[in-house]
N, C-alpha and C positions, 0 to 999 in steps of 0.2 A: 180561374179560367176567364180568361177576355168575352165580354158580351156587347150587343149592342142596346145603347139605351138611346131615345128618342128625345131631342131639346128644344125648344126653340132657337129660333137665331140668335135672339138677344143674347138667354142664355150661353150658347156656342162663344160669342163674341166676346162674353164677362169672363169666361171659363178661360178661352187665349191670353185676353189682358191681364190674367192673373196669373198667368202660366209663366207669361214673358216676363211678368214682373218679377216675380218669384223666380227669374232662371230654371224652371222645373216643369217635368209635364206636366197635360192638364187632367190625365191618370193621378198623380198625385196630387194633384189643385182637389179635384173631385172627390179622394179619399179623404185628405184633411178635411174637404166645409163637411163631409158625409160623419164623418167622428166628430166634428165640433156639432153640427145639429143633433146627432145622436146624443149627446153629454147634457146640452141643453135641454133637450125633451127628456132626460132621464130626474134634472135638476126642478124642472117645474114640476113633474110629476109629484114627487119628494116634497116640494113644497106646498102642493093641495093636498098629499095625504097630512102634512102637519097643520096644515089650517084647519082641515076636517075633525080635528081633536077638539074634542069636549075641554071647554075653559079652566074646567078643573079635573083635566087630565093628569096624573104625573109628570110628562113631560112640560106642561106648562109649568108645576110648579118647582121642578127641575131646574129649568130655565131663568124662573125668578129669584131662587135661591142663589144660582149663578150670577146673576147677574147683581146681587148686591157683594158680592166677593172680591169686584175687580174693583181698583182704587188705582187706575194708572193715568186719569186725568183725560182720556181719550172722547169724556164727553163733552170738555169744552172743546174740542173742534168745528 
């Protein structure tokens, strides 16, 4: 259901230029940055709850296990 939400101008203005750039409303400009913010906050989240793990947590030593298995060279880059 269509609602009204309240922006700034700039906003309004970024939201057009994206629109027109994009060939596509700015209904869907607005959903896509709304789903790419949503995914991002969902990704930092995820990543303070794994920071928050104890140094000698499983997963850390998971992690370290893993990481002596791979041998594809990817660290010299």
């Amino acid at each position: 259901m269509p609602t009204t939400v309240r922006i700034s101008n700039r906003g309004r203005d970024i939201l057009a230029q994206l629109s027109r750039d994009a060939h596509t409303t700015m209904t869907d400009v607005l959903d896509a940055a709304l789903e790419s913010y949503r995914r991002q906050r969902f990704l930092e989240k995820a990543s303070e709850a794994y920071a928050s793990l104890p140094a000698d947590s499983d997963y850390h030593r998971e992690i370290a296990s893993l990481d002596t298995t791979v041998n594809d060279g990817l660290e010299r880059l």
